[in-house]
Every structure is written in C-alpha cells, then in structure tokens.
LUMTI-541539 format. One line per 10 residues: number of its first residue (from 1); their letters; for each residue x, y, z of N, C-alpha, C. Coordinates in nm, 2 decimals, always signed. Each point is the difference from the previous one (the first is absolute). Layout:
# residues N
NUM = A = X,Y,Z,X,Y,Z,X,Y,Z | ...
//
This chain:
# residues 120
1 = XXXXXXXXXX = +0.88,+0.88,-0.61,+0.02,-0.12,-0.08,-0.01,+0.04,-0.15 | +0.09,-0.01,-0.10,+0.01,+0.03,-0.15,-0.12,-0.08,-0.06 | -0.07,+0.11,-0.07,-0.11,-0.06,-0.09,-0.14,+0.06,+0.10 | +0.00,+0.02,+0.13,-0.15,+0.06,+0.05,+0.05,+0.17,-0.01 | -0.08,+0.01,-0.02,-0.07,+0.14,+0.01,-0.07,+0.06,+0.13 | -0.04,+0.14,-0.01,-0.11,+0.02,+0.07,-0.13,-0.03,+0.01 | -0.02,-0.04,-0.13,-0.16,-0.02,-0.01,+0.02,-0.12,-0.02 | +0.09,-0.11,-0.01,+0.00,-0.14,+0.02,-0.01,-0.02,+0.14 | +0.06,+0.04,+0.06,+0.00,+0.01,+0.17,-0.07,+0.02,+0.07 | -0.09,+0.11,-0.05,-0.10,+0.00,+0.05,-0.09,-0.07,-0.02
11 = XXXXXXXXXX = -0.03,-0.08,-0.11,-0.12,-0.09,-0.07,+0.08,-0.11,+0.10 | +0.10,-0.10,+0.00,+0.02,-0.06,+0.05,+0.01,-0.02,+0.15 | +0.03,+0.09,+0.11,-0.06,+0.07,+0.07,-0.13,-0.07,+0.09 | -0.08,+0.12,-0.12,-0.15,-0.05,+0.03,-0.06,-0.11,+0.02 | +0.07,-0.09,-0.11,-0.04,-0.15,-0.03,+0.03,-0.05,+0.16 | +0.16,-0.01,+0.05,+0.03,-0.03,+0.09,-0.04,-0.01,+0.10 | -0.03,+0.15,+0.02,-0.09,+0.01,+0.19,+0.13,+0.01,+0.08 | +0.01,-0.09,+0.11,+0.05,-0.01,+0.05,+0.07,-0.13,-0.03 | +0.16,+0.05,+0.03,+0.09,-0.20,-0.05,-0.02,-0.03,+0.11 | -0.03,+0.05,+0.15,-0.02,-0.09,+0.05,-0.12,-0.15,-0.01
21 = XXXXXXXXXX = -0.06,+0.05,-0.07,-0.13,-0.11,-0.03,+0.08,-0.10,-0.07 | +0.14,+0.02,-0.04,+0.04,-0.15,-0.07,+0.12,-0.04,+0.07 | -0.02,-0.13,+0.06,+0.11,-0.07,+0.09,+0.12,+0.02,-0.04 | -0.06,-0.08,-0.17,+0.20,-0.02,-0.08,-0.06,+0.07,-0.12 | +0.15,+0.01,-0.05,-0.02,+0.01,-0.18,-0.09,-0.05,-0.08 | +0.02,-0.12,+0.02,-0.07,-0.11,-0.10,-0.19,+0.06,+0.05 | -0.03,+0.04,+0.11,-0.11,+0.04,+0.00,-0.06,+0.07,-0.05 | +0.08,+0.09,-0.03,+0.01,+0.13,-0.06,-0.04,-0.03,-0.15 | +0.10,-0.07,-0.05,+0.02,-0.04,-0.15,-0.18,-0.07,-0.01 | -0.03,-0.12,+0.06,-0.09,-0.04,-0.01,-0.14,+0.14,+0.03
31 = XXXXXXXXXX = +0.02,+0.05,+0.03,-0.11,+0.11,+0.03,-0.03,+0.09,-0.16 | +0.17,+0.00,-0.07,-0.03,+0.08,-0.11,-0.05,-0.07,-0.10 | +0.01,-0.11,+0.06,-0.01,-0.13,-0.12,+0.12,-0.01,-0.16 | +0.12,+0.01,+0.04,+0.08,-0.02,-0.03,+0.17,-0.06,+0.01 | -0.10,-0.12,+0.09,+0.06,-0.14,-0.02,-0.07,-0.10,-0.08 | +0.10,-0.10,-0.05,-0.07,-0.12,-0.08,-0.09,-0.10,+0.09 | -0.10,-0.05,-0.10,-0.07,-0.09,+0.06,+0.02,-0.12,+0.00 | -0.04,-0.08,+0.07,+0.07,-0.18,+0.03,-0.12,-0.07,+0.01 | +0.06,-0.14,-0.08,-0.11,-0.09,-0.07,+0.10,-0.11,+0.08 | -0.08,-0.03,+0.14,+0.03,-0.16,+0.00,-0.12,-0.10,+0.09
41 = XXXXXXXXXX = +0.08,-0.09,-0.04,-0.10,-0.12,+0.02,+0.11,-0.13,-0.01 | +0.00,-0.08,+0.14,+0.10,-0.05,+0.06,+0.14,+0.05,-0.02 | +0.08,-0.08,-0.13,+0.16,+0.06,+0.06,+0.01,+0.07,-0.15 | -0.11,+0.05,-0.07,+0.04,+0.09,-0.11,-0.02,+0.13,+0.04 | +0.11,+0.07,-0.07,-0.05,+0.18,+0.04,+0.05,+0.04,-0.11 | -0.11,+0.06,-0.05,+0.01,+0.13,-0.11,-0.04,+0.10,+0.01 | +0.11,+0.09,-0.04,-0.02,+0.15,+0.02,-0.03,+0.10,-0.09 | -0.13,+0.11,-0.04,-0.04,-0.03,-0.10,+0.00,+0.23,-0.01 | -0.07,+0.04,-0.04,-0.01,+0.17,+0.01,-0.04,+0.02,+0.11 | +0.06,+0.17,+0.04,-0.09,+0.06,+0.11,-0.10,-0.04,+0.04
51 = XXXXXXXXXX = -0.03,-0.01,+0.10,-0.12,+0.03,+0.07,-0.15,+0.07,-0.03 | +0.05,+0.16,-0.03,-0.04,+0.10,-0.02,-0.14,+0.03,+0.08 | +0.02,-0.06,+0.14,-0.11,+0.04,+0.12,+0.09,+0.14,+0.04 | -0.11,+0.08,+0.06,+0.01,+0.15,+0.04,-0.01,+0.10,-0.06 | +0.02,+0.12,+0.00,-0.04,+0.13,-0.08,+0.12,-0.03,-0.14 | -0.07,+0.02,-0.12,+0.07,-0.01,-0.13,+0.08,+0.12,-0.02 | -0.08,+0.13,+0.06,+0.08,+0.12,-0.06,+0.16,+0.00,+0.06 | +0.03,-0.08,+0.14,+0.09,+0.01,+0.10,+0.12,-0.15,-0.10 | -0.09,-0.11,-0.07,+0.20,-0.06,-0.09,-0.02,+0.09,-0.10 | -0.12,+0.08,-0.06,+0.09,+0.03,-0.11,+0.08,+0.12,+0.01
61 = XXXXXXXXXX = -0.03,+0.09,+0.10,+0.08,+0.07,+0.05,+0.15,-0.03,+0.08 | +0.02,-0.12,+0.04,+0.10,-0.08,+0.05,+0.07,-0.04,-0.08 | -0.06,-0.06,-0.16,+0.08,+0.04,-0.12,+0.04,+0.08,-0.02 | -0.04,+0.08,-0.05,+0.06,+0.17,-0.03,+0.08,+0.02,+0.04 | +0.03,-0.02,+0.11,+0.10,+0.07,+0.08,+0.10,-0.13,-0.01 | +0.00,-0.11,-0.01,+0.08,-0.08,-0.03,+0.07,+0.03,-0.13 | -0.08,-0.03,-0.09,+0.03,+0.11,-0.15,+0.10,+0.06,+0.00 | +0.01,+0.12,+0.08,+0.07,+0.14,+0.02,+0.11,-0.06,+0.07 | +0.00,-0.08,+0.11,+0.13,-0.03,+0.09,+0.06,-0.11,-0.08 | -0.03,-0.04,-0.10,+0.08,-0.10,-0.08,+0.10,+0.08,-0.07
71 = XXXXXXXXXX = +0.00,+0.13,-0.07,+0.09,+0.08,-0.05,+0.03,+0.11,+0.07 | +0.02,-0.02,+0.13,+0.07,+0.11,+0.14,+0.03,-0.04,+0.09 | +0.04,-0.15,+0.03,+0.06,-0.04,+0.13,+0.03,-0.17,-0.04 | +0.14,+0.00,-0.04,+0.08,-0.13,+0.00,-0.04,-0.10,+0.07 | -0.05,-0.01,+0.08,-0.06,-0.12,+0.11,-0.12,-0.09,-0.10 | -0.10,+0.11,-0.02,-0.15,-0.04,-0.05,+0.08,-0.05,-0.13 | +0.06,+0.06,-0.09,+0.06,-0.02,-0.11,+0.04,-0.10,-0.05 | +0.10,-0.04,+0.11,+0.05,-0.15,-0.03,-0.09,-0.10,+0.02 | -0.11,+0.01,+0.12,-0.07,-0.09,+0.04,-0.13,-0.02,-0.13 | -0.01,+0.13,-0.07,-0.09,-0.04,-0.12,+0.06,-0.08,-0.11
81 = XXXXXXXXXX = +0.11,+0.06,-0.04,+0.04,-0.07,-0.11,+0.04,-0.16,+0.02 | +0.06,-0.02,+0.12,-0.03,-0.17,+0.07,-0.10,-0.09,-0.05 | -0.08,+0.08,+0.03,-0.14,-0.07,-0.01,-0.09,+0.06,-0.16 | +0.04,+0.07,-0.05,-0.03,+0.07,-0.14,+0.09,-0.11,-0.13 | +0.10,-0.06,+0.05,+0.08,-0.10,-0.12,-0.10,-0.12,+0.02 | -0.01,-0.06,+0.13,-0.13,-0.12,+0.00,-0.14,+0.02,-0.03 | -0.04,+0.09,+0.05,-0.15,+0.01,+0.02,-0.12,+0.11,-0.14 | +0.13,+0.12,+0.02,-0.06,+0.10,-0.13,-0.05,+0.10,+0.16 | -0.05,+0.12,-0.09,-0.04,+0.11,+0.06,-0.09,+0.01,+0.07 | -0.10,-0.03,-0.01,-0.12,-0.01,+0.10,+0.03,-0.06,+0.16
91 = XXXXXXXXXX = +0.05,-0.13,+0.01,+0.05,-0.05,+0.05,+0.11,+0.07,+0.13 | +0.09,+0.04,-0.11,+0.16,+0.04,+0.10,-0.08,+0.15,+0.05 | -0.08,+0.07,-0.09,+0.00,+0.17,+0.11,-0.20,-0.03,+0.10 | -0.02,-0.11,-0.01,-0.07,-0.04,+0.11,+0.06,-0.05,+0.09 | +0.11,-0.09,+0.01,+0.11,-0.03,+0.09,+0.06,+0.11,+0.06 | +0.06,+0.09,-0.06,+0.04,+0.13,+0.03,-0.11,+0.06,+0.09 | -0.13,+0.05,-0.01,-0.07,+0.04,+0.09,-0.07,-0.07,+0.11 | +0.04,-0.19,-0.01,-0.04,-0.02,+0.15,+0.17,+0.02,+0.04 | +0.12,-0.04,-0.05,+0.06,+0.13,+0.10,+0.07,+0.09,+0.07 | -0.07,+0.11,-0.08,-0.02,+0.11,+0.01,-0.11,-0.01,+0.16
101 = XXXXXXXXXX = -0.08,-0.01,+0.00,-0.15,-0.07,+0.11,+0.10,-0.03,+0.12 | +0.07,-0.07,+0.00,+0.10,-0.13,+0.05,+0.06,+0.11,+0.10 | +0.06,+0.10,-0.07,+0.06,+0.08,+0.00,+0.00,+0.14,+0.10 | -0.14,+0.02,-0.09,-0.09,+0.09,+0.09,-0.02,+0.03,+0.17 | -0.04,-0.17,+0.00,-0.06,-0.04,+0.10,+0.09,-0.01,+0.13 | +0.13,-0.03,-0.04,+0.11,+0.02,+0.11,+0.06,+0.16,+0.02 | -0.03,+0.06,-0.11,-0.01,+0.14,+0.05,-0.06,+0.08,+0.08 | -0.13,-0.03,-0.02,-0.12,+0.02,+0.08,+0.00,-0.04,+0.13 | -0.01,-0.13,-0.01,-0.01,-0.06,+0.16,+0.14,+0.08,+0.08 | +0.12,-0.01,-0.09,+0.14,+0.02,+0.13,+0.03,+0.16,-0.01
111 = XXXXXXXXXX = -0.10,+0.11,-0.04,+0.01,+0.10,-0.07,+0.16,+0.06,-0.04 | -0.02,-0.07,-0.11,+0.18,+0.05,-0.06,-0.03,+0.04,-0.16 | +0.10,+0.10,-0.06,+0.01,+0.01,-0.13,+0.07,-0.13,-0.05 | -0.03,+0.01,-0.14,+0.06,-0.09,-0.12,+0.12,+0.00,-0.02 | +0.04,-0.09,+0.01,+0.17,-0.03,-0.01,+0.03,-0.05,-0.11 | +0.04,+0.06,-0.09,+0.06,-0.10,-0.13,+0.06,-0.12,+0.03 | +0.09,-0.02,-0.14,+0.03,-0.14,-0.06,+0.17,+0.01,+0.12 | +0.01,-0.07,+0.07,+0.09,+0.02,+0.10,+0.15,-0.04,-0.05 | +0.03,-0.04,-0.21,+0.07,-0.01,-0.01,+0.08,+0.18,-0.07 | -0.08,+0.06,+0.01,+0.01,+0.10,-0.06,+0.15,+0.09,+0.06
//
C-alpha cells in the first residue's frame, strides 16, 4: 500500500495482532480510535473529533503514512483534497487514514495486495 513502509508495518502490525480479532472495518477504525465521535440525545446527532481511544503511537503513525500516500497514489489524493476544500488539513489526511484502516483491513482478512485507483 503507497505511503507504509517497513517499519510502518511493522509498528502497525504489532498494534494489530491479529485482524482476526476485528469482525469489520469500522471495528478496527474504532480500536485505533480514529473515527468521529457522536453526540446524541433523542433525534439530534452531532458529530464531533476522533475518538482518540487506543494506542496513540498506532493514528499517529496512521497519519504518516496517510501523509505520504496523499502525494503517491491518486485514489488517497483525490479523496483528500475532497475533503481538504471543506474541512482544511487535519481533517481530510485523518480521513485518509481511517481509509487507509478501511483499507487495510480487507487486505488482511481476504489476504490480497493493494490494488490501486481502478480508474488508472
């Protein structure tokens, strides 16, 4: 996947364990704690920053590597700047690493390499 490394992979990896321990994606994401959090109470929902439950070194490392695959693979690219015209930067390459996560995680469970942007 553009943007990990060796030693991202392996950090991330570790963090992981085993994917089988996560049913779905979203479990996953919730594990790194980088998904948004939700404010409701009856029919209001607001959705507000990360989480930021689970090991810290594993998003900021999940940034990083978002970081990197934002200027190496047209997929993450377009999906940042999407979200980089509304939101600003923080935002769009934390979006980019849940995913990236997202991502991951269907690699892992169905053991397959990364497939680029399929318009390529």
């Amino acid at each position: 996947m553009p943007g990990i490394g060796e030693v991202s992979a392996t950090l991330i990896m570790s963090d992981i364990a085993d994917i089988r321990r996560f049913e779905t994606p979203k479990k996953l994401c919730a594990y790194a704690g980088i998904v948004p959090s939700v404010y409701q109470s009856g029919d209001t929902e607001r959705y507000g920053g990360i989480t930021k439950h689970g090991p810290g070194h594993l998003r900021h490392m999940l940034v990083e590597c978002a970081d990197v695959a934002i200027r190496h693979d047209d997929r993450f690219r377009k999906f940042f700047q999407k979200i980089y015209k509304k939101k600003g930067w923080n935002v769009a390459v934390t979006a980019v690493a849940h995913k990236m996560l997202y991502i991951m995680w269907y690699m892992l469970t169905n053991n397959q390499p990364y497939i680029g942007d399929k318009s390529e």
